[in-house]
MARBA-3410 file (N, C-alpha, C, O; in Angstrom, 1 decimal):
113
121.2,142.3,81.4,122.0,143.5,81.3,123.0,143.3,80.2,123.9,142.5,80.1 ~ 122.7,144.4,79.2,124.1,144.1,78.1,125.4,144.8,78.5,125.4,145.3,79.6 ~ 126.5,144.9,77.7,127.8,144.9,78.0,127.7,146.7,78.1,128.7,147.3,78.7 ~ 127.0,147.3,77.7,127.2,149.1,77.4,126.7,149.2,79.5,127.4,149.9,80.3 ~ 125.7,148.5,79.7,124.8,148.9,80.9,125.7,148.2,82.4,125.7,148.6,83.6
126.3,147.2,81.8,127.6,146.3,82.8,128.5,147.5,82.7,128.5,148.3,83.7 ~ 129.1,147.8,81.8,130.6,148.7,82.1,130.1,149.6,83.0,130.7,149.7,84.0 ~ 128.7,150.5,82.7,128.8,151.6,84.1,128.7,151.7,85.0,128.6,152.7,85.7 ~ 128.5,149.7,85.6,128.8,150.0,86.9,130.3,149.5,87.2,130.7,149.8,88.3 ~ 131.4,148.5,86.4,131.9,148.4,86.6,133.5,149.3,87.1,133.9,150.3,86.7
133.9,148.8,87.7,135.7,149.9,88.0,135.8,150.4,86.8,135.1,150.0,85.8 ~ 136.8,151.4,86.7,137.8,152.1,85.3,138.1,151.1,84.7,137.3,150.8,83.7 ~ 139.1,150.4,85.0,140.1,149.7,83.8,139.8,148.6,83.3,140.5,148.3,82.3 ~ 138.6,147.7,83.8,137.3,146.8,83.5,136.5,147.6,82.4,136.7,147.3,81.2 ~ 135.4,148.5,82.7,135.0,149.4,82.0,135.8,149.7,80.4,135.6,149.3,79.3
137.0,150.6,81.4,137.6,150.9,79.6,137.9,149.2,79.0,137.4,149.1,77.9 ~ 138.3,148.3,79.3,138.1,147.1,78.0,136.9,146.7,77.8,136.7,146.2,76.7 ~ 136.0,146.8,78.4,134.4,146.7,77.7,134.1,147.1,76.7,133.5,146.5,75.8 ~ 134.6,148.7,76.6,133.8,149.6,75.6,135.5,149.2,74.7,135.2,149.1,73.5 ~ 136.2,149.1,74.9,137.5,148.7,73.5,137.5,148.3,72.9,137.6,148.7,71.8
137.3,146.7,73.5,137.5,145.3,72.8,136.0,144.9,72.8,135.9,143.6,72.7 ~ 134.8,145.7,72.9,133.4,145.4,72.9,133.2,144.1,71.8,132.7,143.0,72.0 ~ 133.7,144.8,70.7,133.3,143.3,69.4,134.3,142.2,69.8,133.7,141.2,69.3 ~ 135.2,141.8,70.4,136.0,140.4,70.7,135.5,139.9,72.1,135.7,138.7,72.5 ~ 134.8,141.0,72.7,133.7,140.0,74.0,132.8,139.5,73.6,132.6,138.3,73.8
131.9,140.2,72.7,130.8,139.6,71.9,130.7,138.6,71.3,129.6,138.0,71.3 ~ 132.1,138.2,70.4,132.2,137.1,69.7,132.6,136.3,70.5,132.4,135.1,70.2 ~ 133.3,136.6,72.1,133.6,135.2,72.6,132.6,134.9,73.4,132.6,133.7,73.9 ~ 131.0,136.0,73.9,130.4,135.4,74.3,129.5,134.4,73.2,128.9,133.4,73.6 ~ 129.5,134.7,72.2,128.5,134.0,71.2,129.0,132.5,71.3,128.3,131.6,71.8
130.3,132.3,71.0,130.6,131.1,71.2,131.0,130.7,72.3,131.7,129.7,72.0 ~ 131.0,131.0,73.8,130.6,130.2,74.9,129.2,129.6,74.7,129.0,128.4,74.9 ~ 128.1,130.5,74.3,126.5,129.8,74.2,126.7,128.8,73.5,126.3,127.6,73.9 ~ 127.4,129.1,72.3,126.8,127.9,70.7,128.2,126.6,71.9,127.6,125.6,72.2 ~ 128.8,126.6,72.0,129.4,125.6,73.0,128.7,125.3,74.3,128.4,124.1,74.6
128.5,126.0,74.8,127.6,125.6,75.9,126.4,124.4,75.6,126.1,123.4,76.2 ~ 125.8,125.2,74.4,124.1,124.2,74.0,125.0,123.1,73.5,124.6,122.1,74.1 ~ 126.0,122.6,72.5,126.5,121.5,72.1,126.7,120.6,72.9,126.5,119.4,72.6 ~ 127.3,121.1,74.4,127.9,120.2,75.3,129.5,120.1,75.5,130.1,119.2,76.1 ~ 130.0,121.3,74.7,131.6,121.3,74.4,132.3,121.6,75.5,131.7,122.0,76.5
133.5,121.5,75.5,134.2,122.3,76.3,134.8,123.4,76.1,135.5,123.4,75.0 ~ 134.9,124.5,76.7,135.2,125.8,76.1,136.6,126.1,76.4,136.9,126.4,77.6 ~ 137.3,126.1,75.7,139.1,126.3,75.9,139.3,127.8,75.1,138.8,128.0,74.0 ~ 139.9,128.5,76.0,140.4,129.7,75.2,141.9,130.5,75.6,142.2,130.4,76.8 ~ 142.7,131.1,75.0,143.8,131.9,75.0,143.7,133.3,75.5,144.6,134.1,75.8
142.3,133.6,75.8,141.7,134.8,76.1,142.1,135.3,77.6,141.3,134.8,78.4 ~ 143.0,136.2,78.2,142.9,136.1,79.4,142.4,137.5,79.9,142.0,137.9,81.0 ~ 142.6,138.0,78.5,141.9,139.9,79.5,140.9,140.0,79.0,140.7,141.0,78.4 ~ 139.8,139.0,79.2,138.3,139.4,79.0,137.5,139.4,80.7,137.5,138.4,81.5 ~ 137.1,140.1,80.9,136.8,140.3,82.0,135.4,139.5,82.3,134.6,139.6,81.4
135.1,138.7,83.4,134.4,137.6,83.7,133.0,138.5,83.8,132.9,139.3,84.7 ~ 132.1,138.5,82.8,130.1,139.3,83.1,129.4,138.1,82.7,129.4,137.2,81.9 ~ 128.6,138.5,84.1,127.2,137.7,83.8,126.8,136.5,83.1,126.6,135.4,83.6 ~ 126.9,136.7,82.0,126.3,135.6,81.2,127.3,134.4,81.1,127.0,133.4,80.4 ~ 128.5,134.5,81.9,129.5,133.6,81.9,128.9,132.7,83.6,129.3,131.5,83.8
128.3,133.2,84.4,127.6,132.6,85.4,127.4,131.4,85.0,126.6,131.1,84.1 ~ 128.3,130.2,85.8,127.8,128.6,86.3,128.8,127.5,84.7,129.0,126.3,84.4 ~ 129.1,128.5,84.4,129.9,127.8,83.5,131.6,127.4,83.5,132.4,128.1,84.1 ~ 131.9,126.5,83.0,133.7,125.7,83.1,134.4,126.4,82.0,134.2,125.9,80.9 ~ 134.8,127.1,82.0,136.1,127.7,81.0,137.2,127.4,80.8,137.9,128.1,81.6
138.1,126.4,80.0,139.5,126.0,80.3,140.3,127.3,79.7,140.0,127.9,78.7 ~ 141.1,127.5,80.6,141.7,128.8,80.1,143.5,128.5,80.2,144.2,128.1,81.2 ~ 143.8,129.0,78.9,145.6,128.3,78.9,146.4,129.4,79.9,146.2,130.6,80.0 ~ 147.5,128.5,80.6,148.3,129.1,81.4,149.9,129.2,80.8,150.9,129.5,81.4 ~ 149.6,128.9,79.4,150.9,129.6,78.6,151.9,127.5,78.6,153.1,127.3,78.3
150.9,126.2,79.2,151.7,125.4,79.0,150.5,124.2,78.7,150.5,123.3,77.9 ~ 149.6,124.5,79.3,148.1,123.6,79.7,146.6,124.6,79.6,146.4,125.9,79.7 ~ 145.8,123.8,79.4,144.2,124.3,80.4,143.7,123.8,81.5,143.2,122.7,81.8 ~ 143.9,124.9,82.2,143.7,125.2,83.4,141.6,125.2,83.3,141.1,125.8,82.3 ~ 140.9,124.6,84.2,139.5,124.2,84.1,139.1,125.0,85.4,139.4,124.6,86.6
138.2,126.4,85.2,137.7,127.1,86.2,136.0,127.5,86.1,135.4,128.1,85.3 ~ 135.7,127.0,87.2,134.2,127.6,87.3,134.0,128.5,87.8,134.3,128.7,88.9 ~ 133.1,129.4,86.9,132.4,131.2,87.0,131.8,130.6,88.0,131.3,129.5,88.0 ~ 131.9,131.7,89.4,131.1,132.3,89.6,130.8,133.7,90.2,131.5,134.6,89.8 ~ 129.8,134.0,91.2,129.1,135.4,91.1,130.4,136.1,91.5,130.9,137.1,90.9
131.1,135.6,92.6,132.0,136.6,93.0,133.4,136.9,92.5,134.3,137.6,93.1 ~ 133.5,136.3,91.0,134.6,136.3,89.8,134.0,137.9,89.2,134.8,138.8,88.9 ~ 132.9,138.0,89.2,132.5,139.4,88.2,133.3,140.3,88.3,133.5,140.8,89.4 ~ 134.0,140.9,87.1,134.8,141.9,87.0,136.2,141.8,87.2,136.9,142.8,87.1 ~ 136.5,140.8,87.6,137.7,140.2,87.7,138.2,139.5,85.9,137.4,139.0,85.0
139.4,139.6,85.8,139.8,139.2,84.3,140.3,137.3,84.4,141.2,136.9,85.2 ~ 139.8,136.5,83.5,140.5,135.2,83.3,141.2,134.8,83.7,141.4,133.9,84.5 ~ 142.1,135.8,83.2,143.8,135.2,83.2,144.2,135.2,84.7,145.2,134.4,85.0 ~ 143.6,136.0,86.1,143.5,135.9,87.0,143.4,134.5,87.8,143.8,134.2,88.9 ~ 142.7,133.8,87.1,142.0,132.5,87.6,143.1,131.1,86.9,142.9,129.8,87.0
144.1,131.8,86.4,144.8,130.8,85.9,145.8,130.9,85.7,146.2,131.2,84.6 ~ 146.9,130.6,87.0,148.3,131.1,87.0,149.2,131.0,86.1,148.8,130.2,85.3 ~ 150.2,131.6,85.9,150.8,131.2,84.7,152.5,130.5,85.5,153.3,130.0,84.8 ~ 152.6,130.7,86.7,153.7,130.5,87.4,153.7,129.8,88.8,153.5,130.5,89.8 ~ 154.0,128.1,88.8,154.1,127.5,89.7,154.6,127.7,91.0,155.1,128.9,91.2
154.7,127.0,91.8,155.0,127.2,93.4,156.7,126.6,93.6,157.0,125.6,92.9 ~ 157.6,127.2,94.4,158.4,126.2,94.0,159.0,125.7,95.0,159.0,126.1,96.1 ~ 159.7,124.1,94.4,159.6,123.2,95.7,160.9,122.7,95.4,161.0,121.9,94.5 ~ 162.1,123.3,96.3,163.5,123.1,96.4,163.9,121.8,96.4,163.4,121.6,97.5 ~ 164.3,120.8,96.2,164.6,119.6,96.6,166.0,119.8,97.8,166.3,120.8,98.5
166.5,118.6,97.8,167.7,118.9,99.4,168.8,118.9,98.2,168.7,118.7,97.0 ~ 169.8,119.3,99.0,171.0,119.9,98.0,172.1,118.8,97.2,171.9,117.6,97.4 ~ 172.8,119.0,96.7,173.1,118.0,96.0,174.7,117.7,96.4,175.3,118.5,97.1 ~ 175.1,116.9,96.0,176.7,116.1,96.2,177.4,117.7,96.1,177.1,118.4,95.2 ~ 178.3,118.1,97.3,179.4,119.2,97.0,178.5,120.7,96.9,179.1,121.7,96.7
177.5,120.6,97.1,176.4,121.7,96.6,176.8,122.6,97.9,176.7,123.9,97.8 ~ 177.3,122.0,99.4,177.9,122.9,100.3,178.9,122.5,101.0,179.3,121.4,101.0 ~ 179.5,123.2,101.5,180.4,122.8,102.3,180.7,121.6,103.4,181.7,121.0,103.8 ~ 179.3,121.4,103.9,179.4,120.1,104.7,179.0,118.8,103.9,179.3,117.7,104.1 ~ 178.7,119.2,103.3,178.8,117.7,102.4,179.6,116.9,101.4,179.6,115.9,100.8
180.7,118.3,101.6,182.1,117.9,100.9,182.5,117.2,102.4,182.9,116.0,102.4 ~ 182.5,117.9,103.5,183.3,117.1,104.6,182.6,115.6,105.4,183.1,114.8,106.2 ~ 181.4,115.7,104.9,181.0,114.5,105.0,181.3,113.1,103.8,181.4,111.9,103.9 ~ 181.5,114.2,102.8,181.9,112.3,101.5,183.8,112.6,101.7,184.4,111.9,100.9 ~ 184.5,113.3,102.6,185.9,113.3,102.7,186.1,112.0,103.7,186.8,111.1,103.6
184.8,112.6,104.9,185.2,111.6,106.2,184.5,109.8,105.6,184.6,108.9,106.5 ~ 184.1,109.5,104.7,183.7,108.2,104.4,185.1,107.8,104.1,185.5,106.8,104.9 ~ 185.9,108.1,103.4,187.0,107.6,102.8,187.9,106.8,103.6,188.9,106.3,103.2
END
């Protein structure tokens, strides 16, 4: 199935970048193949290309704006976009509070003295 015969069945807003940016899917599928057959690894900046078919079973390192992030296609990614698969914004993990940082811990380093 080529990319004209994928967009009609895909959603709207998948669809409209299919038929947009049609020649910059093209060229990044060309070179997923010619890397694929080398044995390369495939790193790209690319995050609003929407995941079709021919990307099936393959590792994509895809940048999260600091690193490459390493994701494998598969069937139930279709139509979903890259950059989805590769967060750009960590989890966050508070540490405990610091000297004076509250009120009880001023009256805790008062009562040492």
């Amino acid at each position: 199935m080529n990319l004209q015969e994928l967009a009609t069945v895909m959603r709207s807003r998948q669809r409209r970048t299919l038929r947009r940016n049609y020649e910059k899917i093209q060229k990044f599928l060309s070179r997923i193949e010619k890397n694929n057959r080398e044995g390369k690894k495939i790193r790209t900046h690319l995050r609003d290309i929407p995941v079709v078919p021919q990307m099936i079973g393959m590792t994509i390192n895809i940048h999260n704006g600091k690193t490459f992030v390493p994701i494998k296609i598969t069937e139930g990614m279709i139509g979903h976009y890259l950059g989805e698969f590769s967060l750009t914004r960590r989890r966050v993990a508070h540490g405990a509070a610091g000297v004076g940082a509250t009120k009880s811990s001023k009256a805790v380093k008062s009562a040492k003295k």
